[in-house]
GUVO-816453 format. One record per residue (C-alpha): residue in one letter; x, y, z. Coordinates in steps of 0.2 Angstrom, whole numbers, plus 5000, padded with zeros to 4 digits. Layout:
! GUVO-816453
<resn = A | px = X | py = Y | pz = Z>
...
This chain:
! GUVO-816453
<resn = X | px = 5000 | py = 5000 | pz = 5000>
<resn = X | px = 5006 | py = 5017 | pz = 4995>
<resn = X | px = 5000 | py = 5036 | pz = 5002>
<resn = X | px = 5007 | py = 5051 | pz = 4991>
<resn = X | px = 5002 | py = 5069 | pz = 4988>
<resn = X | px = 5005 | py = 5079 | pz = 4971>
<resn = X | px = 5008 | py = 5092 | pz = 4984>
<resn = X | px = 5025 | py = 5088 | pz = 4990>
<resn = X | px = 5036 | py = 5073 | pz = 4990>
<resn = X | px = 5038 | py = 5063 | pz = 5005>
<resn = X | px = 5050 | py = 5071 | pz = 5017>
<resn = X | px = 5049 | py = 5088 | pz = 5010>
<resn = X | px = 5039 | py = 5102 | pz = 5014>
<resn = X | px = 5023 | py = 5107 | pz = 5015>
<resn = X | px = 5017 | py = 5119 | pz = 5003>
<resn = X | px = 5012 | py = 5135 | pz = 5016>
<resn = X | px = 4992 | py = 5134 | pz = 5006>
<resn = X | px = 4991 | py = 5119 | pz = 5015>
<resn = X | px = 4996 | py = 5129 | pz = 5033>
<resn = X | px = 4989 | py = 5141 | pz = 5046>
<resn = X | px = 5001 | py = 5154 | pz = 5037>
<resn = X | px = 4991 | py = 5149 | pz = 5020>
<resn = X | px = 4971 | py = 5145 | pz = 5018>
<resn = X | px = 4974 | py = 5129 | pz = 5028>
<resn = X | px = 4966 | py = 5118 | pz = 5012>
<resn = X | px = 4965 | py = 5100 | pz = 5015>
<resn = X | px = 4979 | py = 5092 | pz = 5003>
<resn = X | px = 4977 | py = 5081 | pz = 4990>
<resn = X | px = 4980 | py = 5063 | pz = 4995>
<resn = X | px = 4979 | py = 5046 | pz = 4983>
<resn = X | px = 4983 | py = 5030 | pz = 4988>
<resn = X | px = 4985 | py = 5015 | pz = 4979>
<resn = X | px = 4990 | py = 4997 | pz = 4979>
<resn = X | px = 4976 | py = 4992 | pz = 4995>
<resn = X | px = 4975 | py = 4975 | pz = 5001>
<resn = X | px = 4963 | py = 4962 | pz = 4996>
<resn = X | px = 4950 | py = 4962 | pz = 5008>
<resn = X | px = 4950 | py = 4980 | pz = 5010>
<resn = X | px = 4931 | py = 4986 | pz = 5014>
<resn = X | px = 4936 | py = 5005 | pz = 5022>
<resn = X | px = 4953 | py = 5017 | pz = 5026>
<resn = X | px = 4956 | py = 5028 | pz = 5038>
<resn = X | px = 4968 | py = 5044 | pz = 5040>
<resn = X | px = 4974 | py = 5052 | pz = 5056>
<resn = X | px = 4988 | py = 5067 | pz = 5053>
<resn = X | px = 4999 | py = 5068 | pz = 5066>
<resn = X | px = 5014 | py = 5079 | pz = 5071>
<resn = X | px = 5023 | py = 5072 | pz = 5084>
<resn = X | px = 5036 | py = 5086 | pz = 5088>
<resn = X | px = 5022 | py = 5096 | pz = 5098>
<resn = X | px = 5027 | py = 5109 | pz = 5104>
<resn = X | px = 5043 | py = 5110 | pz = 5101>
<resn = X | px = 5054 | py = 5097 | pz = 5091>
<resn = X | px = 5070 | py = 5098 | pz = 5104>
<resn = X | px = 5060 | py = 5095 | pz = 5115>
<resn = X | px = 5042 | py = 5086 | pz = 5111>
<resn = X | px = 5028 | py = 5084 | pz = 5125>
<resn = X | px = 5013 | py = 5076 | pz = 5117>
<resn = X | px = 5006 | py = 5070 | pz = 5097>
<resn = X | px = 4994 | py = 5083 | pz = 5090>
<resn = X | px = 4981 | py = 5077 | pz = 5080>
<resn = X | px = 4977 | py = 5086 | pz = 5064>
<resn = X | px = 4964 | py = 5076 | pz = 5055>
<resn = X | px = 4953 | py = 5061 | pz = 5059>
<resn = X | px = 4943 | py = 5050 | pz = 5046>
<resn = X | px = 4937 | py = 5033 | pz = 5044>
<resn = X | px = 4926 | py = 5025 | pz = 5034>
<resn = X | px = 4933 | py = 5032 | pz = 5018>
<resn = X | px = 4928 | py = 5019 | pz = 5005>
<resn = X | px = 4939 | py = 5007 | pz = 4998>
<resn = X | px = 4933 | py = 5011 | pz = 4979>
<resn = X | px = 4939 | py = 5030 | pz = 4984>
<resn = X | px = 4956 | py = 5033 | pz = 4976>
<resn = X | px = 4961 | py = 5051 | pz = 4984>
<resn = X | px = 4954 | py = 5066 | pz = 4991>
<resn = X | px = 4955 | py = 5081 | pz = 4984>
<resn = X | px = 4965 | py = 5099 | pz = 4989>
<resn = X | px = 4955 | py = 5108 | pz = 5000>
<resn = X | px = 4940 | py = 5093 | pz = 5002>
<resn = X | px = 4925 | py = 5102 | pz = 5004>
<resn = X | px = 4912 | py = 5088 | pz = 5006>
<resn = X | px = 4919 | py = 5071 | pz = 5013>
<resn = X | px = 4915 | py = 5053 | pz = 5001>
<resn = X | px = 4898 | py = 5044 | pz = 5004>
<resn = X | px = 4901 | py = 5036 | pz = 5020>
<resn = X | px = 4914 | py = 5043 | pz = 5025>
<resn = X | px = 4916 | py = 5049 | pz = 5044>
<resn = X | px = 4926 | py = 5062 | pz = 5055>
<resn = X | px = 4933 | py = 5063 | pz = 5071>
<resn = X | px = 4939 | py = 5075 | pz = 5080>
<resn = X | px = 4956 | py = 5082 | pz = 5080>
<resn = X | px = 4966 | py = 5091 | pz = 5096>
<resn = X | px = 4957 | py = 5107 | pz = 5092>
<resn = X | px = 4940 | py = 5098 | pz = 5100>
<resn = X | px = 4934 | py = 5099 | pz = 5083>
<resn = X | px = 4929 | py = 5089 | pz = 5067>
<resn = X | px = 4939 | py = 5093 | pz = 5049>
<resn = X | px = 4954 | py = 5097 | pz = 5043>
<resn = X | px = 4969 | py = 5108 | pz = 5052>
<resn = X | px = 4985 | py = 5112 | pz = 5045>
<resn = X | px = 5002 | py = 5111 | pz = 5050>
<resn = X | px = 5005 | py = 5127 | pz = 5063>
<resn = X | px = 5020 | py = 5124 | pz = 5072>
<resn = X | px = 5024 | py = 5135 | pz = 5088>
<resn = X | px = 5043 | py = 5133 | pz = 5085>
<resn = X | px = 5055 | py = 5124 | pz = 5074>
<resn = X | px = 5051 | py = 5114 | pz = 5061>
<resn = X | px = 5041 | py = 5098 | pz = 5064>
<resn = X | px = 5036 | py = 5082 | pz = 5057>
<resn = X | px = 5017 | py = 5077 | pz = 5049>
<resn = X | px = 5011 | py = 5061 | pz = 5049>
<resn = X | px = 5001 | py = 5057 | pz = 5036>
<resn = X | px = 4993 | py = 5038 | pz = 5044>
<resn = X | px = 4983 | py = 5029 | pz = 5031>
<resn = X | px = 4974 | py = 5011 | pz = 5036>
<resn = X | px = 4965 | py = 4998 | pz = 5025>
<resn = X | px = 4955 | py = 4990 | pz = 5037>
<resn = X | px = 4943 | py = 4974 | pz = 5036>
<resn = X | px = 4930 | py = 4981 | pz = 5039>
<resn = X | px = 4917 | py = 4997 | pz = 5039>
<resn = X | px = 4916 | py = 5004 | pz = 5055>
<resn = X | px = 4901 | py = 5007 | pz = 5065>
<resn = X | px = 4895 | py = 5027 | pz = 5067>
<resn = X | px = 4910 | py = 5030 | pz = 5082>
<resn = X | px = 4901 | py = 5048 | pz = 5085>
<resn = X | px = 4915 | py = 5059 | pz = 5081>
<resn = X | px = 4931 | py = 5050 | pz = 5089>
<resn = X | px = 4947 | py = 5055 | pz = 5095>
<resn = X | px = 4961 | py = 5046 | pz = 5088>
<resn = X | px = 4963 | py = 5035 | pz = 5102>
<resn = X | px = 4944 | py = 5031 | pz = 5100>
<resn = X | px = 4946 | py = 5026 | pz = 5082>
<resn = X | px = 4963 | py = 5016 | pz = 5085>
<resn = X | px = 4952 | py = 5008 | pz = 5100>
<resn = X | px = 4939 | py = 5004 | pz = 5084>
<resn = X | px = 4951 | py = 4999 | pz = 5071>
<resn = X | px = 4960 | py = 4986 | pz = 5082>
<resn = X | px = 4960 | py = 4967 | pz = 5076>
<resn = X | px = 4955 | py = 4976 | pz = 5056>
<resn = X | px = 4971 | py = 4982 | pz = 5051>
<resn = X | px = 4976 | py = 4975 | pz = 5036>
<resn = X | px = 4990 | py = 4987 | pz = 5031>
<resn = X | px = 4997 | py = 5004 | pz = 5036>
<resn = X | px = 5006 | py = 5018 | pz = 5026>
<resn = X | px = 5013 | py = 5034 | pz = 5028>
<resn = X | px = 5019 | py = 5049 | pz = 5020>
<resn = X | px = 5030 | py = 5060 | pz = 5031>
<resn = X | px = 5029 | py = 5081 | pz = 5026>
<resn = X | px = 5041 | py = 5094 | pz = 5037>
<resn = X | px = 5035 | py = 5114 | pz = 5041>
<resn = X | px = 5042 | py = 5126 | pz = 5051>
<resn = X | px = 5033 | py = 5145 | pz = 5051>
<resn = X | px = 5039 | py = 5155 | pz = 5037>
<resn = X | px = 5042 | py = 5141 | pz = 5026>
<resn = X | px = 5037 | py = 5145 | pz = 5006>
């Protein structure tokens, strides 16, 4: 299984559209080569240098989705109405959607965590990422990542 964006290569930078500094746009994501067996993905995008990357406290969660269909090939930059099915949950801003990189200090690391799982989960009610690991355990049938960097002022 493969994650990549058309946005930035993995290990690169962020494009600063995709930021708080920018319009904070979802970017676009497509996946390819899913398992056999694969009924539904899910996405959590994570930085795990928060707050500071000398000295990191805590993961933040930026996004939370499950249920994205397994026919789905990508989402688009700056999704604006999520696939049939598809559900959210709620990232470390207490809220559901989409929030881009915003790093206090430094520059830090963003997960992008993709999961082809088994099964379709049931309506979790807006989870929190540990919620939706909590869910997906036991229906995990591969996992990805692509790995983007941003510091504040980056172009």
């Amino acid at each position: 299984m493969r994650l990549h964006s058309s946005a930035f290569a993995s290990n690169s930078t962020i494009p600063r559209q995709y930021t708080c500094e920018g319009t904070d746009l979802s970017l676009p994501l497509r996946w390819e080569h899913l398992p056999a067996g694969t009924q539904s993905l899910a996405l959590i995008v994570e930085d795990p240098d928060a707050p500071d990357p000398a000295a990191p406290q805590r993961i933040w969660v930026h996004w939370v989705l499950y249920n994205i269909p397994s026919g789905i090939p990508d989402l688009p930059a700056g999704l604006r109405e999520l696939p049939p099915g598809t559900r959210e949950g709620i990232n470390d801003w207490h809220r559901t959607g989409y929030s881009g990189p915003c790093p206090p200090i430094g520059r830090h690391r963003y997960f992008f965590r993709l999961y082809a799982l088994d099964t379709v989960l049931p309506d979790l009610q807006h989870p929190d990422k540990t919620q939706l690991q909590t869910a997906m355990r036991g229906h995990i049938l591969a996992e990805t990542a692509l790995i983007g960097l941003y510091a504040k002022g980056d172009q």
